[in-house]
C-alpha positions as CSV (number, residue, x, y, z in Angstrom):
1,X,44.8,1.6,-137.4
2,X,41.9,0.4,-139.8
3,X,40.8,-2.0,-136.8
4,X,40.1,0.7,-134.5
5,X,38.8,3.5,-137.0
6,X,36.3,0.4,-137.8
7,X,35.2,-0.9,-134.6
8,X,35.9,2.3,-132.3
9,X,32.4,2.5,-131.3
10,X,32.4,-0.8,-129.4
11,X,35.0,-0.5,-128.1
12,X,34.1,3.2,-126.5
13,X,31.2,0.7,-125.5
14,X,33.0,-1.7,-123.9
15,X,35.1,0.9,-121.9
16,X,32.2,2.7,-121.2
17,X,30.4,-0.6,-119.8
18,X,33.8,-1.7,-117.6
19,X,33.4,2.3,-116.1
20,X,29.6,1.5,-115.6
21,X,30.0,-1.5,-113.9
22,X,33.3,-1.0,-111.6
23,X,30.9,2.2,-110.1
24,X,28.0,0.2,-109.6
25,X,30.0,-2.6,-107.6
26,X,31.6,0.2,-105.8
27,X,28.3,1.8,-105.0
28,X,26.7,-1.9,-103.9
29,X,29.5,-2.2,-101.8
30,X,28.9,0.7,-100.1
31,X,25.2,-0.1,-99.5
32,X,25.7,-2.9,-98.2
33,X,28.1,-1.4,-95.4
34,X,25.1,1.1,-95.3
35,X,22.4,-2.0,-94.5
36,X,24.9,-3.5,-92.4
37,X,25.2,-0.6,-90.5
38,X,21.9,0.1,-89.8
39,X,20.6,-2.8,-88.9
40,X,23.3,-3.0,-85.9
41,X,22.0,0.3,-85.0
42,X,18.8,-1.4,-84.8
43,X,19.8,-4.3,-83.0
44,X,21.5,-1.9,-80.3
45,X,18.4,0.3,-80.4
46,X,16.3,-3.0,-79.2
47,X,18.7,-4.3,-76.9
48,X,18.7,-0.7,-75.3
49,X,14.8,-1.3,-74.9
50,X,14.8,-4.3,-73.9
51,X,17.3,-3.6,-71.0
52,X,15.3,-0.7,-69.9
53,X,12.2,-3.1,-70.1
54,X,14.1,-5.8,-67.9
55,X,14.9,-3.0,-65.4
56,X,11.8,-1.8,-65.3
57,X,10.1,-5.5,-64.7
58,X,12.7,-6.1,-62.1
59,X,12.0,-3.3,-60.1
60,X,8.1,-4.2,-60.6
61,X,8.6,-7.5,-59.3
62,X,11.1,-6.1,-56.2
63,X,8.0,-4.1,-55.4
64,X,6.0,-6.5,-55.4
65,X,7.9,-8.7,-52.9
66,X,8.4,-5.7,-50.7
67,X,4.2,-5.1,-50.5
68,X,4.1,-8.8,-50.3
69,X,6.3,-8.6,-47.0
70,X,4.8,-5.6,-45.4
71,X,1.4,-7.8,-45.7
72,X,3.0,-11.1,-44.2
73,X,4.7,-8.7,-41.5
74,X,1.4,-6.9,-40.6
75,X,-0.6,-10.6,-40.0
């Protein structure tokens, strides 16, 4: 009893610290399930770009060939 009415305060410290630090890694764990989530939101915001892009391009370049035709069909 005399070793805890002597040292009580570290270990309040101590438990206080272990409390402190299990929150923390619970709280970086959930960031980094954040980050990870974002960034594939990212990813799938680019790809969606980039396949309206592509779409875009090909129907640019079917276009193209189509004038390109009419001209060779005129001559």
């Amino acid at each position: 009893m005399g070793l805890i009415q002597e040292y009580w305060h570290q270990i309040i410290f101590l438990g206080v610290v272990i409390i402190m630090f299990t929150k923390l890694r619970e709280q970086t764990a959930e960031l980094t399930k954040d980050v990870e989530e974002i960034r594939k939101r990212e990813l799938f915001a680019k790809h969606v770009e980039l396949k309206s892009e592509v779409t875009l391009l090909k129907k640019q370049v079917s276009a193209l060939w189509n004038f390109c035709n009419k001209i060779r069909d005129r001559q």
